[in-house]
C-alpha positions as CSV (number, residue, x, y, z in Angstrom):
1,X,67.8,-37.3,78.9
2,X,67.1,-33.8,77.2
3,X,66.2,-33.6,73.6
4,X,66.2,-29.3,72.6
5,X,65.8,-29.0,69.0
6,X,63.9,-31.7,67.4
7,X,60.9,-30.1,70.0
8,X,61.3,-26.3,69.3
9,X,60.9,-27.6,65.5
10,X,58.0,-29.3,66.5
11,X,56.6,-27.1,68.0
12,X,57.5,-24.3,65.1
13,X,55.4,-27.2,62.9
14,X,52.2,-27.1,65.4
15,X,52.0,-23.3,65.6
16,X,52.5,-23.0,61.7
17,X,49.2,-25.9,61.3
18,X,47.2,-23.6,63.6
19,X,47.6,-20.6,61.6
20,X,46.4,-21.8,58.1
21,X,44.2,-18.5,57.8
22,X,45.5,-16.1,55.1
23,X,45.6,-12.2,56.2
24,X,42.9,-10.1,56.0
25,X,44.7,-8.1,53.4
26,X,44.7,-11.1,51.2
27,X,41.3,-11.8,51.8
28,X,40.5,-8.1,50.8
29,X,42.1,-8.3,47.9
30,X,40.3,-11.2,46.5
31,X,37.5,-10.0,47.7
32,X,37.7,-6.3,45.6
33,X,38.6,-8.1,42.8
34,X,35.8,-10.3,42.6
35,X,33.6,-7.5,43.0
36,X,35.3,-5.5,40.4
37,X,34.8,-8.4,37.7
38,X,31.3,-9.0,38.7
39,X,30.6,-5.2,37.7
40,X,31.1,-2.1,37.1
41,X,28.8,-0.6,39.6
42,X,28.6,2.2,42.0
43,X,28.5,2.9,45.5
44,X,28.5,6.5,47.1
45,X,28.9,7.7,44.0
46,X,32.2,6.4,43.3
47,X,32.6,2.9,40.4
48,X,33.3,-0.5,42.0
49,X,36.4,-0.3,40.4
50,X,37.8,2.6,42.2
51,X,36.9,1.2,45.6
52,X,39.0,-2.4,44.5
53,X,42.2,-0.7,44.6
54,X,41.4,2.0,46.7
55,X,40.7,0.4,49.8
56,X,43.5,-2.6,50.0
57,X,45.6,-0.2,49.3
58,X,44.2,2.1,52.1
59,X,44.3,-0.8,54.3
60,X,47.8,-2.1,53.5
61,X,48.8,1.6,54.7
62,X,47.4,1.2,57.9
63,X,48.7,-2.5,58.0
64,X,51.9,-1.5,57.2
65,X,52.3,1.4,59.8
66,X,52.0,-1.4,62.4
67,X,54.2,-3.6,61.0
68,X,57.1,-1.8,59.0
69,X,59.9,-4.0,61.0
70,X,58.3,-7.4,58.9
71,X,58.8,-6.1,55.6
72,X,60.4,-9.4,53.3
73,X,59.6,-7.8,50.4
74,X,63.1,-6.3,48.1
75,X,61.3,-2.6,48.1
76,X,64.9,-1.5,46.5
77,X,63.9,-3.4,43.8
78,X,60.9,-0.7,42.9
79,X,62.0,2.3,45.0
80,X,63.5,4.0,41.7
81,X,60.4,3.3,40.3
82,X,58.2,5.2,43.2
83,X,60.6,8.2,43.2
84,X,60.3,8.5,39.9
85,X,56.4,8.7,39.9
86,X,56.0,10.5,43.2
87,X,58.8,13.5,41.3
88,X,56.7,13.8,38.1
89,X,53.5,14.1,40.6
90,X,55.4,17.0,42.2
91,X,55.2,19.1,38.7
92,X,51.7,17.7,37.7
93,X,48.1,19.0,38.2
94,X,46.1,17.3,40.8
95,X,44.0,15.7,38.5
96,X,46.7,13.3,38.0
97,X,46.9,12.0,41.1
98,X,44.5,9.0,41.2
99,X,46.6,7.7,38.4
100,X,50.0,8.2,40.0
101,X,48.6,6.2,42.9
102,X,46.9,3.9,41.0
103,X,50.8,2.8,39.9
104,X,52.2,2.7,43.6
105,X,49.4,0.9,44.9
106,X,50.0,-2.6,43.7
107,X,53.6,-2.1,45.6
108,X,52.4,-1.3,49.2
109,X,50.1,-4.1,49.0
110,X,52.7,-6.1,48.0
111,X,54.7,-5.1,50.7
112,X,52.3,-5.3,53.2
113,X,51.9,-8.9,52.6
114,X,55.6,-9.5,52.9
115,X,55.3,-8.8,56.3
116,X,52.8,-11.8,57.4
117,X,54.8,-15.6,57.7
118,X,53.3,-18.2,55.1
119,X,53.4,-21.9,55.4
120,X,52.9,-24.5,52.7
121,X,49.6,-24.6,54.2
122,X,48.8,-21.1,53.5
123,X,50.3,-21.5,49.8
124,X,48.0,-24.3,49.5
125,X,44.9,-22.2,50.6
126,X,45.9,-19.3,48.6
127,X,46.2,-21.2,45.7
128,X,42.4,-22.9,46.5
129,X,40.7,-19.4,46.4
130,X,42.7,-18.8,43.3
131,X,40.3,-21.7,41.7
132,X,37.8,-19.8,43.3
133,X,38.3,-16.8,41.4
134,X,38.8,-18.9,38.2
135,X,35.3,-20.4,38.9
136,X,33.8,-16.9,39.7
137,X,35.5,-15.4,36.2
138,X,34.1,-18.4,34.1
139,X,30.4,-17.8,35.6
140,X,31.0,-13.6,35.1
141,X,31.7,-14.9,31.4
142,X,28.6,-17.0,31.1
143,X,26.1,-14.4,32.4
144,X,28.2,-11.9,30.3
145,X,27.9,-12.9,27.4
146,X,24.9,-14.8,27.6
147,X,25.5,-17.9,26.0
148,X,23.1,-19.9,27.8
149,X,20.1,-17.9,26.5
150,X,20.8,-17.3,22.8
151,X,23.3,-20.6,21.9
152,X,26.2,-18.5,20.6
153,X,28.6,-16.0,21.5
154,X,28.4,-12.2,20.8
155,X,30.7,-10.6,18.8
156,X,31.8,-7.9,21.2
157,X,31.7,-9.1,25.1
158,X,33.7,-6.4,26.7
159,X,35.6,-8.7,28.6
160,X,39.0,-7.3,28.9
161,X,39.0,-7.1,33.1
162,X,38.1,-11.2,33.3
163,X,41.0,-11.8,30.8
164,X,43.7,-9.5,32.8
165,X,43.0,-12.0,35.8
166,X,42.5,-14.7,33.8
167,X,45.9,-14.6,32.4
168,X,47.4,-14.0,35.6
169,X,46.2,-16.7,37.3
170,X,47.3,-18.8,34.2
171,X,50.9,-18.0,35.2
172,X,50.3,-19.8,38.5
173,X,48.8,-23.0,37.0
174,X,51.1,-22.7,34.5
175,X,54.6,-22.9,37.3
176,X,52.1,-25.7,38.8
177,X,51.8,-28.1,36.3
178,X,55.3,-27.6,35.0
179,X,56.4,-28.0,39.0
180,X,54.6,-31.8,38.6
181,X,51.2,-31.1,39.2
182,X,49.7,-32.2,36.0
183,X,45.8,-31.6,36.9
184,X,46.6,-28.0,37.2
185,X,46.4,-27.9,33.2
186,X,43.1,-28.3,33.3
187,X,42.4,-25.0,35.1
188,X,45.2,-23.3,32.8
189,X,43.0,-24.6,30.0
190,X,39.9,-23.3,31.4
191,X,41.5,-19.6,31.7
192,X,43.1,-19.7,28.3
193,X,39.5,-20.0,26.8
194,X,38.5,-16.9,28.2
195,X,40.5,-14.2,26.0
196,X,38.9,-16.5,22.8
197,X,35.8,-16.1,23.9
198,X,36.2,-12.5,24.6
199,X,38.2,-11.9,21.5
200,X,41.0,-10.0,23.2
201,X,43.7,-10.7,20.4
202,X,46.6,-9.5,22.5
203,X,45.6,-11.6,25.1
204,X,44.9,-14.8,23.3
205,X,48.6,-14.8,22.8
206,X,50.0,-13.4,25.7
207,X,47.8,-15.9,27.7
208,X,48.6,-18.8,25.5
209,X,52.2,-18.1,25.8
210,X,52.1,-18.5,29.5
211,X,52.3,-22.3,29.5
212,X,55.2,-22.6,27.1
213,X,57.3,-19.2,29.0
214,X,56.5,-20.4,32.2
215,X,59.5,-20.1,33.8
216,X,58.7,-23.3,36.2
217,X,61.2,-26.3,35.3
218,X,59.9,-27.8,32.5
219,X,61.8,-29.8,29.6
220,X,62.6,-27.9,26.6
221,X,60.6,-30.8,24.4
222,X,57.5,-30.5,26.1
223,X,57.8,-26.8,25.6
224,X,58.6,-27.3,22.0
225,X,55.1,-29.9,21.8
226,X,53.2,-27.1,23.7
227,X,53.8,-24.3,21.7
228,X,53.2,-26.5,18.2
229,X,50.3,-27.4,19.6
230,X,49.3,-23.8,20.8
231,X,50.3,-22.6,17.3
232,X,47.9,-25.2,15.8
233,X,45.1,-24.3,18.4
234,X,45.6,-20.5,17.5
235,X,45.9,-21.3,13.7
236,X,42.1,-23.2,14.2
237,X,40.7,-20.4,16.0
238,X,41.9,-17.4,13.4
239,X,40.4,-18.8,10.4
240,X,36.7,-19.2,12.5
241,X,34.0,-16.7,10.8
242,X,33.9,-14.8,14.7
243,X,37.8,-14.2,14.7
244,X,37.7,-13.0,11.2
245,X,34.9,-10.6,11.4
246,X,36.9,-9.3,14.4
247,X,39.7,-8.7,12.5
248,X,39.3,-7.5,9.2
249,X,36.7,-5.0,7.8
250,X,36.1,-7.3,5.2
251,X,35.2,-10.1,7.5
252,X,37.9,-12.3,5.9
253,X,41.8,-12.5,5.8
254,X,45.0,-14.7,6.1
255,X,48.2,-13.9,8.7
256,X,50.0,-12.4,6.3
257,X,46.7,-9.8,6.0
258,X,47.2,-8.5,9.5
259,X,48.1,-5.2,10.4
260,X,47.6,-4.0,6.9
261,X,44.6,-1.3,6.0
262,X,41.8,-4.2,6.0
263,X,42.8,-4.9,9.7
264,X,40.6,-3.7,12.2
265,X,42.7,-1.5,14.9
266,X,39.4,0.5,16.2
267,X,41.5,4.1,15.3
268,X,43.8,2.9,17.5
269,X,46.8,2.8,15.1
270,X,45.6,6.3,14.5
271,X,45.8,7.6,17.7
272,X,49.5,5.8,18.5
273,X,51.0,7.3,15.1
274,X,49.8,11.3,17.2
275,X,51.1,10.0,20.5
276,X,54.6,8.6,18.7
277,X,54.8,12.5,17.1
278,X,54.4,14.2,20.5
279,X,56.8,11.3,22.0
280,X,59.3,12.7,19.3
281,X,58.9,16.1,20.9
282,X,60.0,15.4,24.3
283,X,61.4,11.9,24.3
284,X,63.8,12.2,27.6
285,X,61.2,13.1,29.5
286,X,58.1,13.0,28.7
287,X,55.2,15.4,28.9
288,X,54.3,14.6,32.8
289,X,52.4,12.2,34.8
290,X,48.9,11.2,33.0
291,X,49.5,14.2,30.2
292,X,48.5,11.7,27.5
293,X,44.8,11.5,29.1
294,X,44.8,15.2,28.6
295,X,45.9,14.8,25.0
296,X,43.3,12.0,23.8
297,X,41.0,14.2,25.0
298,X,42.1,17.4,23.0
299,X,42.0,14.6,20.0
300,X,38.2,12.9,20.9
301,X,37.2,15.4,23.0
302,X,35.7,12.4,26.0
303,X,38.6,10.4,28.2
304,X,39.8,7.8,26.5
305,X,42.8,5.4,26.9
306,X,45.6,4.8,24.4
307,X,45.0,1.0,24.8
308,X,49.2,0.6,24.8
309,X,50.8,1.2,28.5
310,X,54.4,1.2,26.5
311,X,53.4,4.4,24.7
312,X,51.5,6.0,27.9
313,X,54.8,5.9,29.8
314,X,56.6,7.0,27.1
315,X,54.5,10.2,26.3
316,X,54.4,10.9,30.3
317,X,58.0,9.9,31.8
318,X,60.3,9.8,28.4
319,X,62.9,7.6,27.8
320,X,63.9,7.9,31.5
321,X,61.1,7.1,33.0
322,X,60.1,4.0,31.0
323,X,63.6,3.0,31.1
324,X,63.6,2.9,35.3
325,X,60.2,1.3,35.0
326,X,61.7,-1.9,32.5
327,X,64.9,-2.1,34.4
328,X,62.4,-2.6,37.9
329,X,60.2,-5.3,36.0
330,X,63.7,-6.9,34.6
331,X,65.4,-7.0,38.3
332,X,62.4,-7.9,39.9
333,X,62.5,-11.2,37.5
334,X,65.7,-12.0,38.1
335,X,65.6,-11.6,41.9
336,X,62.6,-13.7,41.9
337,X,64.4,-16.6,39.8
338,X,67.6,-16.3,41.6
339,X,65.5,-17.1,44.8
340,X,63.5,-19.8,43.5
341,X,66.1,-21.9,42.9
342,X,67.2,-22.0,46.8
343,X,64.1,-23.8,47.2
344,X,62.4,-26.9,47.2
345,X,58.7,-26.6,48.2
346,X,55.5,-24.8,47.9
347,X,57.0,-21.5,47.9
348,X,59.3,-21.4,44.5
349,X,56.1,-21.6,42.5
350,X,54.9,-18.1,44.0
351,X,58.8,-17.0,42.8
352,X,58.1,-18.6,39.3
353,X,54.7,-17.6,39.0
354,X,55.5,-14.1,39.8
355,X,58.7,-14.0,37.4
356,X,56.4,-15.3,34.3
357,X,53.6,-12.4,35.4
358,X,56.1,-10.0,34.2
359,X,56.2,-11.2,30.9
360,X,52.4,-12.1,30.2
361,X,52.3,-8.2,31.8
362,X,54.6,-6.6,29.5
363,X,53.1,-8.6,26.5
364,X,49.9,-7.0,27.4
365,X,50.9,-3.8,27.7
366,X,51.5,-3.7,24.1
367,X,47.3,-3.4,23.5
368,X,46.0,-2.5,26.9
369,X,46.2,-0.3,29.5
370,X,46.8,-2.9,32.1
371,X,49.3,-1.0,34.8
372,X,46.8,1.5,35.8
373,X,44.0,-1.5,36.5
374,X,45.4,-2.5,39.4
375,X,42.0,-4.2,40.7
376,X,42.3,-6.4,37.6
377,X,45.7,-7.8,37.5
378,X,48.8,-6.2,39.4
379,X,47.2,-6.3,42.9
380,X,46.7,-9.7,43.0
381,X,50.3,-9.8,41.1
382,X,52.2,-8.4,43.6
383,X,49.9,-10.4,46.2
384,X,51.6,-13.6,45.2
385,X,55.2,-11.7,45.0
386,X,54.6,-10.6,48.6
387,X,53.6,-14.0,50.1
388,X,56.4,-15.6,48.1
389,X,59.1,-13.4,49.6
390,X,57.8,-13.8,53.3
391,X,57.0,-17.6,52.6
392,X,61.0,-17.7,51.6
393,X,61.8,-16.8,55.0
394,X,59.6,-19.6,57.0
395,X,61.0,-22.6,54.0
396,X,64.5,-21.3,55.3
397,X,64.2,-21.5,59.0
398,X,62.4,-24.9,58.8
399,X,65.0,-26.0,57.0
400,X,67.9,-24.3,59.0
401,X,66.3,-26.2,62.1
402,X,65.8,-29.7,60.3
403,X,69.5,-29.6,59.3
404,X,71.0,-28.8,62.8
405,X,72.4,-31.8,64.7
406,X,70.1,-32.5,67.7
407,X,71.6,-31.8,71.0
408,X,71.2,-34.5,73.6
409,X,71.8,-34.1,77.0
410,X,71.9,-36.4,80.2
């Protein structure tokens, strides 16, 4: 008697078991960006944070070359994206270059990775360095902000890198615990802190928010309980003497206070209400790729950021351009659900956890300058997109094998 299936499935099993490492590209970029949030050192000359997105990106180029027949990843999803920064880059000055890159990178690493095979095994591994990282950002925070030398917490820590990766690695606990892992709400917990303690106010909601949005199967009443109980949390933590004195010049307010002239918007509001004027100007299209750092500095006369990526694309690629860039971020969400939904195991929280990433992302955006800190947040974002998409392909030809009849032969 011949058995032919059930052992090439078997055997598919063994080889998978044996190859539990994660590709050196993963491992790079964990590595960068855990250097990157220890520091902002420099070496040859060049900042820390230049080299953690420089070199996985330089790396998933060569990687790539070699392997551009493995490609999982949907790379029509983002190609009008890429044409449409590599076309303004055409028509810009050179000195705009490193942040045109800096926007493309995050892709090619994410495509790189699609073209490695992951099992649940590798899922499970990736997901163990992820606590890792969450271990590495909580000690960062302690030395940071010194807490164990003076007994309290300063009232600027300058921690807006840690809560970037904090918050997205609270979108993968988050698809965990609402997947049925309930431990993993401990480490969601353990992020969430970060962003009070670093009194981020954007981020204290965006990150909070990731629980309740997660877009992981979880029943609409235990949403409902979550966000009551976030509200309640957040209502606790605004009316503390450190909050207050962070927002408002008097050092006191109530909700209904924010955003008016006592709130504290560090010129900010300012410098949007100039930007919005010159948006009016040339609203189509913009003014060019990175001609708002040339503005700020006309304005402050040092480089400076408009902390609020929605306005940055809107001054440099217009309607159009920030148009293409939502639509990208609003297809790649619903690819990533539609997929999810096929599958069963390990793999559909990667789909889930990089659909909610999107929306913690956007949220950010509002206050930050998040797209063009790709060491901080959407490296390691479009890490878990491309090991979710090349991960698809193993769940479904494991399971194409398991449901085939087994052919038996005398």
């Amino acid at each position: 008697m011949k058995i032919s299936y059930d052992n090439q499935l078997t055997n598919n099993n063994i080889s998978i078991k044996k190859k539990e490492k994660l590709p050196f590209i993963i491992w790079l970029v964990f590595l960068s960006t855990l250097l990157a949030l220890f520091g902002d050192f420099s070496i040859f000359g060049f900042r820390i944070t230049g080299w953690a997105w420089f070199i996985p990106m330089i790396i998933s180029i060569l990687l790539l070359a070699s392997r551009p027949g493995r490609i999982t990843f949907p790379v029509s999803i983002w190609f009008p994206w890429i044409i449409v920064i590599i076309g303004y880059q055409i028509f810009a000055p050179i000195s705009a270059l490193q942040r045109s890159i800096q926007l493309i990178c995050p892709i090619i690493i994410g495509i790189t990775v699609s073209t490695f095979r992951y099992s649940e095994a590798h899922i499970e591994k990736f997901i163990s360095y992820c606590k890792y990282l969450t271990i590495a950002l909580v000690v960062v925070v302690i030395l940071r902000t010194g807490i164990l030398l003076t007994g309290a917490l300063p009232e600027t820590t300058g921690l807006a890198a840690q809560v970037m990766t904090g918050m997205l690695l609270c979108t993968l606990f988050a698809a965990r615990y609402a997947t049925g892992i309930k431990k993993e709400i401990l480490w969601w917990a353990i992020l969430a802190t970060i962003p009070v303690i670093a009194l981020t106010r954007t981020a204290i909601v965006a990150t909070a928010l990731t629980l309740p949005l997660t877009f992981a199967p979880l029943k609409l009443r235990k949403r409902t309980i979550i966000l009551i109980a976030i509200c309640l949390l957040g209502a606790v933590v605004f009316y503390t003497p450190r909050v207050q004195s962070k927002m408002f010049h008097s050092g006191e307010g109530e909700m209904t206070d924010v955003l008016n002239k006592d709130f504290k918007d560090t010129g900010r509001f300012h410098m949007w209400d100039l930007m919005e004027d010159e948006i009016r100007r040339k609203p189509w299209f913009g003014h060019g790729a990175n001609a708002n750092e040339a503005f700020i500095f006309a304005i402050v006369g040092f480089k400076g950021q408009p902390h609020n990526d929605w306005l940055r694309l809107l001054f440099d690629y217009g309607y159009f351009g920030t148009g293409i860039f939502s639509l990208c971020m609003i297809a790649q969400i619903l690819h990533l659900l539609k997929i999810a939904k096929k599958f069963r195991d390990m793999s559909k929280i990667l789909f889930y956890a990089g659909a909610a990433s999107f929306i913690a992302l956007s949220l950010l955006m509002v206050t930050d300058n998040i797209i063009i800190y790709a060491a901080y947040y959407t490296n390691l974002q479009f890490v878990i997109l491309g090991m979710a998409y090349a991960s698809s392909g193993i769940s479904k030809e494991i399971s194409e094998q398991k449901g085939r009849r087994i052919k038996i032969t005398w």
